[in-house]
N, C-alpha and C positions, 0 to 999 in steps of 0.2 A: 435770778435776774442778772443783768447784764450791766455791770461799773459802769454809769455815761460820767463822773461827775469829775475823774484825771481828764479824760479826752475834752471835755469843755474848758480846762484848763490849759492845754495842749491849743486846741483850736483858740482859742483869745491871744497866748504866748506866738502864735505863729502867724497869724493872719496879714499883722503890718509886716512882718517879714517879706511873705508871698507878697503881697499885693504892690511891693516895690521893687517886685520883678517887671518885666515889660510884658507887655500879655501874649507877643508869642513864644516866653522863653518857657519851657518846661523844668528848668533848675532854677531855685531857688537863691537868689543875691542874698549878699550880708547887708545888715542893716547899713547905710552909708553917715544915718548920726551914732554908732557905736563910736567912740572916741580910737584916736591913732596912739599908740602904743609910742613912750617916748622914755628911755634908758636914764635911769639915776646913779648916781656913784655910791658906794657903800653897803654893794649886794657880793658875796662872798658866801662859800662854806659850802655843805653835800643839803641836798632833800630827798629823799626818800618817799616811793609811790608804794602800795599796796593797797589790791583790791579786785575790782570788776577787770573780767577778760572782756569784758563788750568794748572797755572804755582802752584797753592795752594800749593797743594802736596809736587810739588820739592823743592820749596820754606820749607815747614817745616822739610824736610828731610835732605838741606843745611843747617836751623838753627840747628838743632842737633846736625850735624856735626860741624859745627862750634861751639855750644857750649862742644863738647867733649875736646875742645883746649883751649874753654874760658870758663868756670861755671858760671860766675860769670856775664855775658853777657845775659840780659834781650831783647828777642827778641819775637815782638806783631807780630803774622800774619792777613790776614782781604783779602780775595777773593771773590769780590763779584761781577768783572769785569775787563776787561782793560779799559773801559771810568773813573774807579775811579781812577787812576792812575796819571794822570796829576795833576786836583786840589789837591790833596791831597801831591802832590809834590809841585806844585807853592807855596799851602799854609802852606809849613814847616811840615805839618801832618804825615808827612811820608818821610824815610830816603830812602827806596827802592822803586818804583812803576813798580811790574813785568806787562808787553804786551806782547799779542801773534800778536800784529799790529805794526807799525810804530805811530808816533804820526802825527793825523791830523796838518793841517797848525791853525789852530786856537789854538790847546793845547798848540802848539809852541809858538804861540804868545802870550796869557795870562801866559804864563812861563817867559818870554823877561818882559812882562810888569813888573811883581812882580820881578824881580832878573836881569834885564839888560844883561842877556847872555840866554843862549838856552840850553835848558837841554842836556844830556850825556847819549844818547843809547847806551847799551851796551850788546852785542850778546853774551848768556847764553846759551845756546842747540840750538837743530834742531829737530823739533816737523814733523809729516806728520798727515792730517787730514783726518781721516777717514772716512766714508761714511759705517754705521752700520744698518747691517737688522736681525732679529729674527734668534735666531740660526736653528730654524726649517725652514726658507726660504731657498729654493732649487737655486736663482739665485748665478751665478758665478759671475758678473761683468756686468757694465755698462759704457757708455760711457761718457766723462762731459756735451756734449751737450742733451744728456738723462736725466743725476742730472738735469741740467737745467731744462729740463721738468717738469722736477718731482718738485721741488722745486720752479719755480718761474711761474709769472705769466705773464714775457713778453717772456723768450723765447730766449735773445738775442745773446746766444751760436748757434744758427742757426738751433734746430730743428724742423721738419714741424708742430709737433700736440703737444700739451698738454698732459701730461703723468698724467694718474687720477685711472690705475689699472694694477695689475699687468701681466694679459696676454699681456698688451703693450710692457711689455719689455721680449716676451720668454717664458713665464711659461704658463706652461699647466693644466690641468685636475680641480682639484679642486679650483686650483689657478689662472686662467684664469679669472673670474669672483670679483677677490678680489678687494676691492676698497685697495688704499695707502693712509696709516696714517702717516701723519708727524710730527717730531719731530726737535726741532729749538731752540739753543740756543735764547736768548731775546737782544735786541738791544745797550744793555751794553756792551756784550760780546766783545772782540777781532776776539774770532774766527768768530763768525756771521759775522764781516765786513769783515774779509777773504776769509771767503765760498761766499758773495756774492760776492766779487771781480774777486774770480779767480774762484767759481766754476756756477756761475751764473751771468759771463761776467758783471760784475755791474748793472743786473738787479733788477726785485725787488719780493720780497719775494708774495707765492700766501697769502689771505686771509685766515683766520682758521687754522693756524698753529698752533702746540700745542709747544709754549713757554715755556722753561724751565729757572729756575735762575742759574745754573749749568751745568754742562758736564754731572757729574755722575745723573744728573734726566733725562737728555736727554738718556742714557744708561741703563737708568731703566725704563723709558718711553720702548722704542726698546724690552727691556726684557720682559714687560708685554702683547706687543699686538705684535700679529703673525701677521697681515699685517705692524709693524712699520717700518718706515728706519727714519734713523738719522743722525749725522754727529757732531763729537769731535775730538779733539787729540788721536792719536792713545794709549797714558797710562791711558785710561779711556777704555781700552775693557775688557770685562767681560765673561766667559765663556755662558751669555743669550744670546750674540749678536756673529754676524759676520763681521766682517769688510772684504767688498768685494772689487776688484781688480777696476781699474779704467785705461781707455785711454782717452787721449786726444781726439779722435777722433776716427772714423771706420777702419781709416786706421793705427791706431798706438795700440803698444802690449798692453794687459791686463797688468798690476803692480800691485801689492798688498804691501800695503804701509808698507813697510818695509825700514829697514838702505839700502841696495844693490839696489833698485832701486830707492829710492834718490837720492843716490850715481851716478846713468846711468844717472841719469834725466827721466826716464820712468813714475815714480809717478807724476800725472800734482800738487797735492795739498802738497808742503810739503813747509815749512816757518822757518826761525829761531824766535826762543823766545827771549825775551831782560827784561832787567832792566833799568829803565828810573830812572838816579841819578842826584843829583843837584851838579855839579861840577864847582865852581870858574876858569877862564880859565888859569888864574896865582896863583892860591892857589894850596897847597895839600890837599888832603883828609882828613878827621878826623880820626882817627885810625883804629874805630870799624868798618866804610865803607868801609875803602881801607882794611880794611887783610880778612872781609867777603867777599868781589872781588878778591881779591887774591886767599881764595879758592874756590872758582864756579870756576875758571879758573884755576885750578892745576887739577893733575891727580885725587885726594880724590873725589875734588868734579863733576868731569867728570866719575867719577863709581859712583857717587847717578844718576848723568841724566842717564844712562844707569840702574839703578837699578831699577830706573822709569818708566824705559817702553819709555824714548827718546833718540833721535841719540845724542852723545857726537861731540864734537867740535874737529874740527883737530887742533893741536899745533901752527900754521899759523896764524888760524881765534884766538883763544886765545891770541897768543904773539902780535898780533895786535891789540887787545882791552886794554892789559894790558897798550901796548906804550901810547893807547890814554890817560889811566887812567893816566898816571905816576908813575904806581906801578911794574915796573921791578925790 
């Protein structure tokens, strides 16, 4: 069966967002009560990122911005997975560790062992995951129990056959006869444990995928071969690819993963993004972590996630992360 119970969490987190767009805008605003972002003295020294390549990007576009407040603020990035995020936290190596997943129960606990508390997720955007085909592919949309197909090799979304060409799903004349070339993040990734989660029921990936170390090889993979499909965060779409519409099921609407139907819950694959911090559970912050948190969670740094190509946080889910932080 098919996860509804993130994307209800997803859809509630997003909805005041959307809905304080003007209704004939198709992109989504940042919340206008997210607080303004206001520079304190006695921020100094290096921070260090490691982690999710989904989040690379926004991650170097939030250190700019934050160093436009601070110069003087030496900030290392390093995207080479969500699986490096954890160690690289237990082992002090890193001040931030962005995920586009939850942390396994084992990261959790090799975290506990080294530091006697549990690291501190904390909810940054709202990313939806795309499912990318050749901008010359004529298909409009498929179903998740189809991605299934297509992508795994047991199936356990409930579709009757193995999906191996593309007149299986629809197409016709030339394209009838095509075989599907796949494209897949590598087993490091965040999103890979996502896509198998929610978009291939926790099944397991087929044989002979063509693994990528990144999002954008998986999108240049898709750009290069006209039978490719693929699957990343939706701020890795490329005018080569398409990112096509997806239902949960035969019975439920087409969505094309957009802020608006996030927002409905129509989109089955959309996820929040987080930053996994090492927080004392009676200490505060060290400067340069709490006022970099501070702003990913003001309105500045909620127009980079939107500048990005992801859905911004409502005021709610922000003012809620910051209570956890201690940084009101």
């Amino acid at each position: 069966m098919i996860n509804k119970t993130l994307t209800g969490l997803i859809a509630a987190a997003t909805a005041s967002v959307f809905l304080a767009s003007a209704p004939a805008q198709s992109q989504v605003e940042v919340d206008s009560n997210l607080p303004v972002y206001e520079s304190v003295s006695g921020v100094s020294g290096n921070l260090t990122s490691i982690g999710s390549d989904t989040l690379n990007n926004l991650m170097t576009l939030w250190a700019e911005e934050f160093n436009a407040f601070y110069p003087n603020i030496n900030i290392q990035i390093q995207g080479a997975g969500t699986s490096t995020a954890p160690p690289a936290l237990a082992e002090g190596t890193a001040n931030f560790g962005p995920m586009s997943r939850v942390m396994r129960d084992s990261e959790i606990a090799a975290f506990e062992e080294a530091h006697g508390y549990p690291p501190t997720m904390v909810r940054v955007a709202i990313d939806t995951i795309a499912v990318f085909v050749n901008r010359d592919n004529p298909i409009e949309g498929m179903t998740v129990p189809q991605v299934d197909a297509v992508f795994s090799a047991t199936r356990r979304c409930g579709y009757p056959e193995d999906i191996t060409r593309w007149g299986q799903l629809g197409l016709e004349g030339a394209w009838a006869n095509r075989d599907i070339t796949l494209y897949s993040r590598n087993a490091v990734s965040g999103t890979y444990g996502f896509f198998r989660q929610h978009a291939l029921c926790d099944g397991d990936f087929k044989d002979g995928m063509n693994e990528q170390p990144g999002s954008a090889s998986v999108v240049q993979g898709v750009t290069e071969s006209l039978n490719g499909i693929g699957y990343s965060g939706i701020g890795y779409e490329t005018s080569g690819v398409r990112a096509i519409a997806l239902a949960r099921d035969e019975d439920a609407p087409m969505a094309a993963p957009n802020a608006e139907n996030a927002a409905s819950g129509d989109y089955p694959l959309a996820r929040f993004l987080m930053l996994a911090v090492n927080k004392h559970p009676n200490e505060d912050l060290q400067p340069r972590e709490r006022e970099f948190l501070r702003l990913v969670l003001s309105r500045q740094g909620q127009e980079v996630t939107v500048r990005d190509g992801f859905i911004p946080l409502p005021e709610p889910v922000a003012a809620q992360e910051r209570e956890n932080l201690g940084i009101q």
